[in-house]
N, C-alpha and C positions, 0 to 999 in steps of 0.2 A: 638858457644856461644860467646858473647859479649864480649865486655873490656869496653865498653860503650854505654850509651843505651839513646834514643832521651825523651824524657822529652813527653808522651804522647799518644807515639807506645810501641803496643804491637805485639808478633806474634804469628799466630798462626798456626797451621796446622804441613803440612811436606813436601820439596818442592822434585824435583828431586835430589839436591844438598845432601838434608841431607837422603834422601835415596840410594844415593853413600856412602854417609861415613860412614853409618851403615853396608852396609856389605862388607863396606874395612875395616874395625876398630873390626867386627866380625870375617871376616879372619885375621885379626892380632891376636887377642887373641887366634884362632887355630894354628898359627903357634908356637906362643910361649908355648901352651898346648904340641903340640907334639914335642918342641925340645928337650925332654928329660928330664926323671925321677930319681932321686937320692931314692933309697929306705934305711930303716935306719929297724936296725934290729929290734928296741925298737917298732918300729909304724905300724900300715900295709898304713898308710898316707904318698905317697912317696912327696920328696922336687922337685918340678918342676915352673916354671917361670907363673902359669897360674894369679896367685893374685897380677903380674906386670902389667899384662894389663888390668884387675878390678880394677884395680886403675886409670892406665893412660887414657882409655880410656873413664870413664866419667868424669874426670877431663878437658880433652880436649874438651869434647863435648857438655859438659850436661846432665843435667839427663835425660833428654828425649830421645836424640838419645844412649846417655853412655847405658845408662838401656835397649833399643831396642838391642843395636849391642850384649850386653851381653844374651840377651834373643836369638836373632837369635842362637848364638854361642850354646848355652847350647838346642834350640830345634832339632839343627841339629847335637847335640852330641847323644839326647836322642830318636833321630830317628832313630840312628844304624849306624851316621857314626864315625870311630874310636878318637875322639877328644881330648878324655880324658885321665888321665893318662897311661901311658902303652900302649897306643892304645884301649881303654877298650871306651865302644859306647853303645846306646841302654837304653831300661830303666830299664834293669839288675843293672846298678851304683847304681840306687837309694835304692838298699839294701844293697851296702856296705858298708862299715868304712868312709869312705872319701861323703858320700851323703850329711851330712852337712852342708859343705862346700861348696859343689857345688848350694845347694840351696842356701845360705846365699851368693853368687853371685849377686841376682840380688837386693836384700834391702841395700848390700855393693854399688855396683853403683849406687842405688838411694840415699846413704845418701850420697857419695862424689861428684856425681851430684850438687845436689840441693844446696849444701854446695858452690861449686865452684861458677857456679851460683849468688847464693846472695854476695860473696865476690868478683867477676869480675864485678856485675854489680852496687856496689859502690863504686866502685874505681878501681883497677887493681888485677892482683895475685897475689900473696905476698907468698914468697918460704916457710916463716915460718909458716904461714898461712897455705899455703896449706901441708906441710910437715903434721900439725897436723890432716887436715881434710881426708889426708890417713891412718894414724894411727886409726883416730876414724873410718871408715869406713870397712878399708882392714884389719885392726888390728882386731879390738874390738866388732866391728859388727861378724866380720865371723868367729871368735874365741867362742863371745853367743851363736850363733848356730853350728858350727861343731864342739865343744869337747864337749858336752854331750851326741852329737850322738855318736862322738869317745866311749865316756866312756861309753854306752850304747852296744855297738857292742864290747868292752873291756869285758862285763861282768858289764854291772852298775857299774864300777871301773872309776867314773869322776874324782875322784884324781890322778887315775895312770895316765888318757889320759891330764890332765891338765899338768901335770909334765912332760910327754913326747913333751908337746907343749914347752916347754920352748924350746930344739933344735930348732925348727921352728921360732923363735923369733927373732932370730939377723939376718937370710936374708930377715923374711917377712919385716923389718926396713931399711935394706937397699934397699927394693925394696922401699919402701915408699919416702925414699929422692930418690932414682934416678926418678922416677913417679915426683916428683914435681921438680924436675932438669930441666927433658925435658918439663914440660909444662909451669913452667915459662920463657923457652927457647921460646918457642913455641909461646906463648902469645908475647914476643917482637919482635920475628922477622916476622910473618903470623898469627894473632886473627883470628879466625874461628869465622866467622859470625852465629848470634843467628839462632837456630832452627827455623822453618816454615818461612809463610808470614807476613811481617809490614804491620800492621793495624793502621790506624790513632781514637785515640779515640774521639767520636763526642764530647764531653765535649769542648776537647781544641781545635778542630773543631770550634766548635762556639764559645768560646772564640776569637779564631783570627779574625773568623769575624765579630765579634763586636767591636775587637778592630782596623778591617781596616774603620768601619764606622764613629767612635768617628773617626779616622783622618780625614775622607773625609770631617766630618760636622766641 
């Protein structure tokens, strides 16, 4: 993804580069899926590191590869390998307490994505910026869709599971500032170049070559 972007090009596709980094950045969100689960007695939703790397990783990326590496991750949990919380794999998850969540993964990387995105490519990252654009994303996006599932799998008790979410609050916040810590880290020391191929658009194509004629004449 960008920091800066040429006045003309666009890209498009997906090169080999950014299909490395989609399933090195999906094995990252697995590793931090299975380094372990905090279960709480109020929830059957254990606290585990997985909605740090929903964050980070299309914040680094974009939404197009962010949203890919997250899709990989979640189709190779929902294939039956063990990914997910507990070690729990297959598409058994999507009938439990916590399936909300898991879904609201990949609209979370699309909305921090795209977010990122439009704010890197007029001008640079901005911590504060981007602090809010995890919050609305990792926060609030995955929060609309997994506590009503929560509170549906509760017994249609979306109050209780809303109220139970407040625990979950103060680390899914500080995953949010550490997510934008290391990406505006990231962004000044190594910008990870835009998704796909530069394409030059014909427009300013011919523009320039009209404007090398006016000189010639």
């Amino acid at each position: 993804m960008p920091t800066t972007r040429t006045a003309g090009v666009r890209y498009t596709g997906l090169t080999a580069r950014d299909l490395a980094l989609i399933a090195v950045f999906a094995a990252f969100i697995a590793v931090l899926s299975i380094a372990g689960a905090i279960n709480l007695s109020f929830s059957p939703v254990p606290i585990t590191l997985q909605t740090l790397g929903i964050m980070l990783v299309p914040a680094l990326l974009g939404w197009k590869r962010g949203t890919l590496a997250v899709a990989v991750f979640l189709a190779l949990g929902l294939a039956g390998l063990p990914l997910f919380a507990g070690g729990a794999g297959g598409l058994g998850v999507l009938a439990g307490p916590s399936a909300g969540f898991i879904i609201s993964w990949i609209p979370a990387a699309l909305v921090i994505g795209y977010l990122t995105d439009l704010m890197v490519r007029n001008g640079r990252y901005r911590l504060w910026a981007g602090l809010a654009v995890n919050i609305l994303g990792g926060l609030l996006v995955v929060y609309a869709i997994g506590v009503p599932w929560l509170g549906a799998a509760m017994g249609n008790d979306h109050l209780a599971a809303l109220t139970a979410m407040v625990a979950y609050m103060p680390g899914d916040a500080a995953k949010a500032v550490i997510a934008a810590l290391i990406a505006s880290a990231v962004y000044r020391a190594y910008p990870i170049p835009p998704a796909g191929r530069p394409v030059i658009e014909e427009d300013t194509a011919a523009e320039g070559a009209d404007a090398a004629k006016g000189e010639d004449a």
